[in-house]
C-alpha positions, -999 to 999 in steps of 0.1 A, spaced: -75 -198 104 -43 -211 94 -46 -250 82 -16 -255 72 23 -242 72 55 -251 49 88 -236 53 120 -253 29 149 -241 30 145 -214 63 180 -221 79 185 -249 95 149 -258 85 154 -282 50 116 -292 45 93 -294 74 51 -294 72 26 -287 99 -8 -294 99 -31 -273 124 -69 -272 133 -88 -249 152 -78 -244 192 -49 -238 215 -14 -249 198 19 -251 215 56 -252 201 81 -261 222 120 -273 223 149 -270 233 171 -234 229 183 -234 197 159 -261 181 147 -239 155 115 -225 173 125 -186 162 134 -198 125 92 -211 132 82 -175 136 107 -161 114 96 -178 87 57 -172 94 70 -131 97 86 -139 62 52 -148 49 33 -116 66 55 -91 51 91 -90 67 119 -82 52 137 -111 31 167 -115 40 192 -139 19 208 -151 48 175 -166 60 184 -193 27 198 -227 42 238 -229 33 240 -248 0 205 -244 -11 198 -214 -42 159 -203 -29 141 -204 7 101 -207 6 74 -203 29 38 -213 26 5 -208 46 -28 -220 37 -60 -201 55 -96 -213 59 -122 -214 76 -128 -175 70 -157 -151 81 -177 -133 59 -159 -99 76 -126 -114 66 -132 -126 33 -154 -89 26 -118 -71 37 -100 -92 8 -122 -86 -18 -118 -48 -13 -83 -51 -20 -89 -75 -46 -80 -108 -33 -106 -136 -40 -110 -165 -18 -110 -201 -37 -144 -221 -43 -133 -244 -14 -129 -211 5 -90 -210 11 -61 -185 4 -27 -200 -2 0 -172 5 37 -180 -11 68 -164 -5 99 -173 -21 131 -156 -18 163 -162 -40 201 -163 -32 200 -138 -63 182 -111 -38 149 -119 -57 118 -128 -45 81 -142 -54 51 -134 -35 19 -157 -48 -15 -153 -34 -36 -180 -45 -15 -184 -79 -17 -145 -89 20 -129 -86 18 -99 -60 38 -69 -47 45 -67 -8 28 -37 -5 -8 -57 -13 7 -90 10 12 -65 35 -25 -50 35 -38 -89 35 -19 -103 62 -31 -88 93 -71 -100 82 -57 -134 85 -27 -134 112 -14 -120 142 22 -118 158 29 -111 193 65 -115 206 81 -101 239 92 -69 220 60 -61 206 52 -49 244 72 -23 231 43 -12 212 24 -8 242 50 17 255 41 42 225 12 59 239 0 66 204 -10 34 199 -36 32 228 -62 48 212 -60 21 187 -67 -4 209 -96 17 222 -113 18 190 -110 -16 179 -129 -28 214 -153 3 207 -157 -10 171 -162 25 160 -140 16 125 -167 29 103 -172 64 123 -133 69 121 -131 60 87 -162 91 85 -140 110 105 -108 108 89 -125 112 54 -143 149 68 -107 154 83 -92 155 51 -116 174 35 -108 203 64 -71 197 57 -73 204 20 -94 236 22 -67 251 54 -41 240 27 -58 261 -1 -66 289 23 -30 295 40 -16 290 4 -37 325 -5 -28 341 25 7 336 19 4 353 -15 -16 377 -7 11 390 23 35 393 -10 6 416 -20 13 439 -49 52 435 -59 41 398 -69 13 409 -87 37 429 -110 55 401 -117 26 383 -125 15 408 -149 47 414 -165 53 377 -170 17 377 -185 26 404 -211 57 395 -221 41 365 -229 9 379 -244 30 401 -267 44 373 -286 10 359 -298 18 328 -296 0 299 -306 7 257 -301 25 245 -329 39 275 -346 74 268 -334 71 237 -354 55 250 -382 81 278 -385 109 252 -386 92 232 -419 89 268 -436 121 275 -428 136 243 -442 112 246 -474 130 286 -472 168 276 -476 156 248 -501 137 269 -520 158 264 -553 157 227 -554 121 227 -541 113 251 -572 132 232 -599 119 194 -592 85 207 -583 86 228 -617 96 197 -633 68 174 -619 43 196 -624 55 200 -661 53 161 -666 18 152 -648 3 178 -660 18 212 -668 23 203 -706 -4 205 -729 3 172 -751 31 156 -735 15 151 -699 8 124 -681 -28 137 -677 -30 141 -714 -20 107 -721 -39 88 -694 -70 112 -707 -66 101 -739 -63 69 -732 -92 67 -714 -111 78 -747 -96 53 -766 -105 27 -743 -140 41 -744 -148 38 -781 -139 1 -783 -153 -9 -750 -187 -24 -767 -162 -45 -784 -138 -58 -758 -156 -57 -726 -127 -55 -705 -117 -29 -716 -140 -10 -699 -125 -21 -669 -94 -7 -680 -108 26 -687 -121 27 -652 -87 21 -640 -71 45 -658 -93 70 -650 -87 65 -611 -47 69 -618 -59 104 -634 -74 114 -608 -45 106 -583 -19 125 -610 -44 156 -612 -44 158 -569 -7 155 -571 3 177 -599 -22 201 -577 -1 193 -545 29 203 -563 16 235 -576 2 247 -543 38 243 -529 52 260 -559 26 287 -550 43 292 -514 78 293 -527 83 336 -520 101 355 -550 121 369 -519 129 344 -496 158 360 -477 134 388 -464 106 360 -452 138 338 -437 144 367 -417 115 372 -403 115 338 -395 145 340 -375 133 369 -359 101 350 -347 120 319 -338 144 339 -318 118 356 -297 102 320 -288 136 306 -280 137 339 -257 108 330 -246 112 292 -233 142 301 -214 122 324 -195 91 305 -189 93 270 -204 109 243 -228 82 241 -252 56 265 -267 28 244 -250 47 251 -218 52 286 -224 11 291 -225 6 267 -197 27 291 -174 9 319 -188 -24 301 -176 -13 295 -144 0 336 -141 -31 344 -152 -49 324 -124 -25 334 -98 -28 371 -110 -64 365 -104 -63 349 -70 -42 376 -58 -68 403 -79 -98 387 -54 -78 374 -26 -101 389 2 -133 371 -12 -118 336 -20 -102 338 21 -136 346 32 -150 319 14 -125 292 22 -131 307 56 -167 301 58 -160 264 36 -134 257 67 -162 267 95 -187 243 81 -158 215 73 -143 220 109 -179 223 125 -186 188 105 -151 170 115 -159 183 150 -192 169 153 -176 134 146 -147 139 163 -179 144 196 -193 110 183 -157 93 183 -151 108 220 -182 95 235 -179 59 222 -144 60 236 -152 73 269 -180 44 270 -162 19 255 -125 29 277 -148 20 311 -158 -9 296 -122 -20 290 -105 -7 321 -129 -31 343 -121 -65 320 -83 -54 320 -80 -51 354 -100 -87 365 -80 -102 333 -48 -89 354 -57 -98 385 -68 -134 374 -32 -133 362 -14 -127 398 -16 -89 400 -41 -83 424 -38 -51 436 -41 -38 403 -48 -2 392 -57 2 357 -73 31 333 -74 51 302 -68 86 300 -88 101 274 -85 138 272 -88 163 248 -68 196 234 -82 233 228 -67 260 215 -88 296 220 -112 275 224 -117 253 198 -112 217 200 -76 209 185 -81 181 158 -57 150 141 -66 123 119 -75 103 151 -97 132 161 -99 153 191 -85 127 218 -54 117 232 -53 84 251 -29 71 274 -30 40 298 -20 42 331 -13 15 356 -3 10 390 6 -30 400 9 -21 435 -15 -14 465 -6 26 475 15 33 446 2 64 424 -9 55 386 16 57 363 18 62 324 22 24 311 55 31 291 71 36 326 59 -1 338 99 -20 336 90 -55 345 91 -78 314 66 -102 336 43 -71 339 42 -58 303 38 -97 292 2 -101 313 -5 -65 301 -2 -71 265 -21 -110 274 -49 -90 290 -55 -66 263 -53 -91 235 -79 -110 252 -104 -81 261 -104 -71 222 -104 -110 208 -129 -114 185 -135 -80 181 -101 -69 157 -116 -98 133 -84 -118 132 -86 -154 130 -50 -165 138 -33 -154 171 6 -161 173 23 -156 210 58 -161 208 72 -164 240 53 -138 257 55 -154 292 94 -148 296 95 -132 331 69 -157 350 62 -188 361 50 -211 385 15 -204 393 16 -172 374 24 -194 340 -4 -215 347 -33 -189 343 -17 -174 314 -21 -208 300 -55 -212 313 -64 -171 294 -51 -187 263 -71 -218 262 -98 -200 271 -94 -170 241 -85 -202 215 -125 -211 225 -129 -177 199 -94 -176 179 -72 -200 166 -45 -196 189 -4 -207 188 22 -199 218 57 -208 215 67 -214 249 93 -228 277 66 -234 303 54 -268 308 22 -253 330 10 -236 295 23 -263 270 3 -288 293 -30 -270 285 -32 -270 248 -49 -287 223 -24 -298 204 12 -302 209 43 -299 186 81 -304 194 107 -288 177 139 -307 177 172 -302 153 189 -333 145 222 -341 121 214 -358 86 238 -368 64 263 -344 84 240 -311 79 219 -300 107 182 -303 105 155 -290 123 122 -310 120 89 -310 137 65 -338 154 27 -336 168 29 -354 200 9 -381 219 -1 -379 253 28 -400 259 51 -377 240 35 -349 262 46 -365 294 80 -373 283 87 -331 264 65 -316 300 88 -331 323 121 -324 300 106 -288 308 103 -297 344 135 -311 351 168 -305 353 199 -333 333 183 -362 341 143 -367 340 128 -382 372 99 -401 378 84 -376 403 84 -351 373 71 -370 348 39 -372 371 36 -340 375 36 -335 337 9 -361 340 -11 -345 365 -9 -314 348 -23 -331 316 -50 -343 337 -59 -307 353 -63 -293 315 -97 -312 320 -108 -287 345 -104 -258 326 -120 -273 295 
């Protein structure tokens, strides 16, 4: 759960803390107290976009800060697999800064990270629900989501998807054959021509290279010739005037007086290794005198000729030699392909009946947990709505599924399409759920699936931010009373203007903005029971608080005992 929250520099926010335990939690405030900067700032440290205009005027950096505890084993197994590791005491401290320079730092638990990885962590530890995240619930593609988090079939799926993808891949490979082999035999001369062409020229990896250095050595023939000539000559090419001689006889001089001066032997030794180095140099030098041609212009020409057919030959399939084979290679193997089309299709075909047969067979397993689990959901749904003041009630899942010639149509999902359909009034027909218009309606809606799969998405920390714009009075008060009761499971937050669900939460913060040092300020208190009475019935009431209001904040503070 989330144990603690600080936001510095978030608009009109300059430095504020809260410090939150396990329960129901309500902010509340006047409009424009700074309540949405609240959830702004905890969307800044779940992945939203950073914004530089979300930086308080005057101040260079804005930074938000969440510490989570208190975490299951499920949750802290999900953040080791993307390789976040939960500290000894069994926290994660997520930091976001963002900078007026358009930069910004993401920290989780010290360690820099992208926001790609902060957007994969998030949602194991937080939740978000605003009045236009009913929109969601409008997309009919999302409902079978929510079906399979209450089935808890994540492990099947992720079976599913992974045979899906398997069928994908070989269709791919197949249709990609097909497609050649409808070009049928005019591609296959291209292949071949592009495969002797290629083939004619004997080329090897390298050679271009190694033309170039012979070519060089070619035109410098002459000077290469006349130094070499000369070094040879000097090391060892002359019979007494060499450097071999000389070091050689050295050596033997060194020899016969060795038994006198020790060290001299050393000396020999010495001089006996330099030999050896001018013998494999003088050696070095020959050999290259040895490939100096007595007609050079006739082998420069032939290396012209070569080098032009290669440069022919990269325009054509390549920019390097190495490229020029590797297109070869792949002519070769698409000259093949096409050579035994018919029996790699009716391979692939037979691979694609056992894939599809296999994705099938899960895609049966995924259907039957949803149909189970959708009946399941439709009858908690519909006593969670009518415990919230919609009585006559009419709500179901429609799970159906697509064939084509008979075979089951599949996507990653599987073979099922699911749409929820309600009706909110007695006699009116079912309709699809995106058609539903009342904000009050899709606010009890969204409330009443949230609460049916609590505790089964995994999440620890629940945020409702003004979700129960459209009702009130009586209708208020059982929200409220659904919320306390899911915060038995979840840590649970509501930002909220009604005083009949402030009244029945654990703990109570105000938001209030205030002028300091002529800058506006938004801060943030926990309040007292007495504090509670006096925020409940500024709710209540209209300019001016009356007594009779402030009593019914207190009795409402007194009911919250009842639902405990």
């Amino acid at each position: 759960m989330l144990l603690s929250l600080h936001i510095e520099n978030v608009a009109v926010i300059k430095n504020v803390d809260f410090d939150f335990t396990e329960g129901f939690m309500v902010l509340t405030g006047e409009t424009g107290a700074g309540k949405s900067i609240v959830i702004d700032s905890i969307n800044l440290l779940i992945g939203a976009k950073a914004e530089r205009e979300l930086i308080r005027h005057g101040e260079s950096y804005a930074m938000v800060s969440g510490l989570f505890g208190d975490l299951s084993e499920r949750t802290v197994g999900e953040l080791n697999s993307l390789g976040i590791s939960v500290d000894e005491d069994g926290t994660i401290l997520v930091q976001r800064t963002v900078n007026s320079d358009g930069k910004n730092r993401i920290m989780i638990n010290g360690r820099s990270v992208n926001l790609s990885l902060l957007k994969s962590v998030m949602p194991y530890l937080v939740s978000i629900h605003g009045q236009s995240d009913t929109a969601t619930l409008l997309d009919a593609k999302k409902h079978i989501g929510i079906i399979d988090v209450y089935a808890g079939c994540t492990e099947l799926l992720s079976e599913y998807r992974e045979a899906y993808s398997s069928l994908e891949k070989i269709r791919r490979e197949k249709n990609e054959i097909i497609k050649k082999a409808h070009e049928g035999e005019r591609l296959k001369e291209i292949l071949e021509y592009q495969i002797k062409d290629i083939d004619s020229a004997n080329l090897h990896s390298g050679e271009e290279e190694e033309l170039v250095e012979k070519k060089v050595k070619i035109k410098n023939s002459e000077k290469i010739t006349k130094n070499s000539e000369f070094v040879f000559k000097a090391l060892k090419g002359s019979e007494r005037g060499s450097v071999s001689y000389l070091l050689d006889r050295s050596i033997t001089a060194l020899s016969q007086i060795s038994d006198v001066v020790p060290a001299f032997a050393e000396y020999s030794e010495r001089l006996r290794d330099m030999l050896y180095q001018v013998e494999d140099i003088s050696e070095e030098v020959y050999a290259t005198l040895a490939e100096i041609d007595e007609d050079p212009t006739e082998t420069l020409n032939k290396i012209e000729s070569r080098l032009d057919k290669i440069s022919k030959l990269k325009r054509k399939y390549g920019l390097t030699v190495d490229e020029v084979l590797a297109f070869r290679e792949k002519a070769y193997n698409d000259y093949q392909a096409l050579e035994n089309s018919d029996e790699m299709i009716r391979i692939l075909s037979s691979k694609e009946r056992a894939a599809y047969e296999k994705a099938v067979a899960l895609a049966d397993k995924l259907h039957a947990l949803r149909i189970e689990a959708a009946k399941s959901l439709e009858d908690q749904v519909k006593e969670t709505l009518e415990f919230l003041d919609m009585p006559k009630v009419v709500f179901f899942a429609s799970i159906s599924e697509k064939f084509d010639a008979g075979q089951k149509l599949l996507n990653e999902d599987g073979s099922d399409r699911v749409e929820f359909f309600i009706s909110a009034n007695r006699g009116a027909e079912p309709q699809p759920l995106a058609k539903i218009a009342s904000g009050g309606e899709m606010s009890r809606i969204m409330l009443a699936l949230k609460s049916v799969i609590a505790g089964k998405d995994g999440i620890p920390t629940v945020i409702y931010d003004e979700i129960d714009a459209g009702v009130s009075g009586k209708t208020a008060r059982k929200i409220g009373i659904k919320m306390l009761s899911l915060s038995k499971n979840t840590q649970l937050f509501c930002v909220t203007h009604s005083a009949q669900i402030a009244s029945l939460a654990d703990i109570h913060f105000l938001i209030s903005k205030s002028d300091i040092n002529g800058a506006t300020e938004t801060g943030v208190k926990k309040l007292d029971d007495e504090g509670r009475i006096v925020e409940l019935s500024r709710i209540l009431g209209g300019i001016d608080v009356t007594e009779s209001q402030r009593a019914a904040a207190r009795d409402m503070l007194n009911e919250r005992k009842d639902f405990l």
